[in-house]
C-alpha positions, 0 to 999 in steps of 0.5 A: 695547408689551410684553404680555409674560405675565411683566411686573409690573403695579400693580394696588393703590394704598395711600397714607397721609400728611398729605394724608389717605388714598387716591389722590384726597386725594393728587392733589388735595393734590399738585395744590394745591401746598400743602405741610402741615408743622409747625414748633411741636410739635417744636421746632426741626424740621419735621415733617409730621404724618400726616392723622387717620386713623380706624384702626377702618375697616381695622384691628380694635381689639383688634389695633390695641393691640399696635400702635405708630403706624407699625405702625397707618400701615403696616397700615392702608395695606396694607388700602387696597392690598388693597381698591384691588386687589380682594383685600381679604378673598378668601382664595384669592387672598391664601393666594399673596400674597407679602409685602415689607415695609420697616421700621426698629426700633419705637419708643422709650418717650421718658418713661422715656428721659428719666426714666432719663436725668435720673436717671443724673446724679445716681446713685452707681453708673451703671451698677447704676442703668441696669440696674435701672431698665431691668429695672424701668421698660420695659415687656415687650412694648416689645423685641418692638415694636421687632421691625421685622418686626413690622409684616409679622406684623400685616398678616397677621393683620390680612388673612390675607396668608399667602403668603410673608413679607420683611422689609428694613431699611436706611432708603431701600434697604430700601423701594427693594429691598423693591420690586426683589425682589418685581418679580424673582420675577414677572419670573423666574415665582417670585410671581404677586402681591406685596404690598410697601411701608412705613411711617414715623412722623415725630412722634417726638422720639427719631427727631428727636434721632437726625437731628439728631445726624447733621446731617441733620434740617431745622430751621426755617422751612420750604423746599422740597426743591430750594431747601435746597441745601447752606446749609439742607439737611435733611430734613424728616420726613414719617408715611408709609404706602406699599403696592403690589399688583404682580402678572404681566400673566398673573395680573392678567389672569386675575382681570379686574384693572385695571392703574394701570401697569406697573413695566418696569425697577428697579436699586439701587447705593451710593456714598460720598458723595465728590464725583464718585463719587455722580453718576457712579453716579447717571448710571450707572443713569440710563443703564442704563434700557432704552427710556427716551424724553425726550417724554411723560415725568417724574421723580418724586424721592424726594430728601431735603433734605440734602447732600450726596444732594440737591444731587448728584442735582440736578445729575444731573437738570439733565443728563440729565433737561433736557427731563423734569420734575422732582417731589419729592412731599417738598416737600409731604408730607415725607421718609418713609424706608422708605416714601417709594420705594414711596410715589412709584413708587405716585405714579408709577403714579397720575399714568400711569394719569391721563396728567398730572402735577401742578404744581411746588412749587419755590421754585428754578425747577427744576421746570419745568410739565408741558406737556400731552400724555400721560404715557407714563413716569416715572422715580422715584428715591431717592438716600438721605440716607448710603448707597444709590441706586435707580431705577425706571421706570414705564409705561403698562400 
């Protein structure tokens, strides 16, 4: 085993989702197999709902009301990764604590939309009426909430994280290169310590809308990942709050920190959707992990549900992963886009550091048992609903 100065260890685990917070609300609700989802307040869709979250136990209140709900998941998870890793408050640590965040656009004020959509049909001049009430009726600080690097400034207020800042955008990839780049600079001695991770509110009507324009959101009833296949494929939206402290062996060590596991290897592409060309790129990074081993180890998915990513990533699996389980922590805890990559490489790091993996939750029979022994590996994937893939490996430390 590699004890390389230069590798970039996982010292600090932040997890928000439907399950609750922290790792033992996850593994425990992972275990269950029990997926919590919502199909009667967002109609026709499925949505699983963030668990309730007292906010007031990270965040400051009067900084929470500058705060839209994803800003509040992600700021709050991030405190949990800081306070996991031993940071939390240490200013001569977090002065050199570099930032990558993953986020989208903030969020709409869906009354106004509505208000100002019902009232264009009937106005005489549209386009006088648009511009008037989106001068009078929106408010002002919504355009600057809707800044995606936002969330980044707020977890720097919040925890005076004041190293240097990134913020990616472009849905899965951006969570997936968030977490490349930061591992990077470790690995080339440019960071000692990075904080990156994302967050994602599914309970928003306009998000829903925009899904379901794109054919992608999953409609009710409810069903696991793997067995929506190309007939009920979709995705079915989960609030998702996903922060990592990553930092050198060297660094980790010379505080005393713990290391849940180590991140060896990360590499991105993007395919079109074509038939063929997904799966070849999806077996092309697949073949390009270094020491990769079929005993000891799993695969934690970042699927979606919809096709055709879904159903082209499975019969890669069936390929190359044959003798490895398969998990996609979406069937539980739903599909957290910006989040949901550095929310499963986290859970890969936790099921390391617990040398086991939790049961399936698959209707299909895919998912086939963990057999005992000790997990060594887990490979984590996300294989994007339009556009970008990645894969990561992750180790015992």
């Amino acid at each position: 085993m590699s004890n390389n100065p230069r590798d970039v260890l996982i010292t600090g685990i932040g997890l928000v989702s439907c399950l609750g917070e922290g790792h033992d609300a996850h593994w425990n609700g992972l275990t269950a197999a029990k997926p919590i989802y919502d199909e009667q307040n967002y109609p026709p869709f499925v949505v699983h709902p963030v668990a309730p979250i007292n906010f007031d136990l990270q965040i400051p209140k009067k900084d929470q009301r500058q705060m839209e709900p994803w800003q509040r998941i992600g700021c709050y998870s991030a405190g949990l990764a800081l306070e996991n890793a031993g940071i939390k408050g240490n200013t001569e640590i977090l002065s050199h604590v570099d930032m990558l965040v993953a986020a989208g656009g903030g969020e709409r004020d869906t009354a106004v939309d509505g208000s100002i959509l019902t009232g264009l049909k009937t106005a005489q001049e549209p386009g006088r009426y648009l511009n008037e009430r989106l001068m009078s009726d929106l408010r002002p600080t919504l355009s600057l909430a809707q800044l995606a690097n936002l969330l980044a400034g707020n977890i720097s207020i919040v925890f005076n994280v004041v190293g240097s800042s990134r913020t990616f955008m472009g849905e899965e990839t951006s969570g997936v290169d968030a977490l490349r780049i930061a591992a990077a600079r470790i690995g080339a001695g440019q960071s000692e310590i990075g904080l990156v991770g994302g967050a994602y509110n599914a309970q928003r009507m306009d998000v829903l809308l925009q899904l379901s324009f794109g054919r992608e959101a999953l409609r009710a009833p409810y069903e696991s990942t793997w067995a929506r296949g190309n007939k009920h494929a979709g995705i079915a939206a989960g609030s998702l709050g996903a922060f990592l402290v990553i930092e050198s062996r060297q660094h980790a060590e010379a505080r005393g920190a713990k290391a849940y596991a180590k991140l060896s290897y990360i590499n991105a592409d993007r395919a079109r959707r074509d038939k063929g060309e997904l799966e070849a790129v999806i077996e092309s990074l697949w073949n390009a992990i270094p020491g990769l081993k079929a005993t000891d180890s799993a695969v934690i998915s970042s699927a979606t549900g919809a096709a055709p990513a879904t159903p082209g990533e499975k019969t890669v699996l069936e390929k190359v992963a044959k003798d490895m389980p398969v998990r996609v922590p979406g069937s539980v805890l739903g599909h957290g886009v910006e989040a949901q990559f550095p929310l499963n490489v986290g859970l890969a790091a936790l099921a390391i550091s617990r040398a086991s993996l939790w049961p399936a939750c698959d209707t299909t029979g895919f998912e086939k048992p963990w057999m005992g022994g000790t997990l060594k590996q887990v490979v984590v994937t996300s294989i994007s609903a339009w556009r970008g893939e990645g894969i990561a490996l992750v180790e015992a430390a």
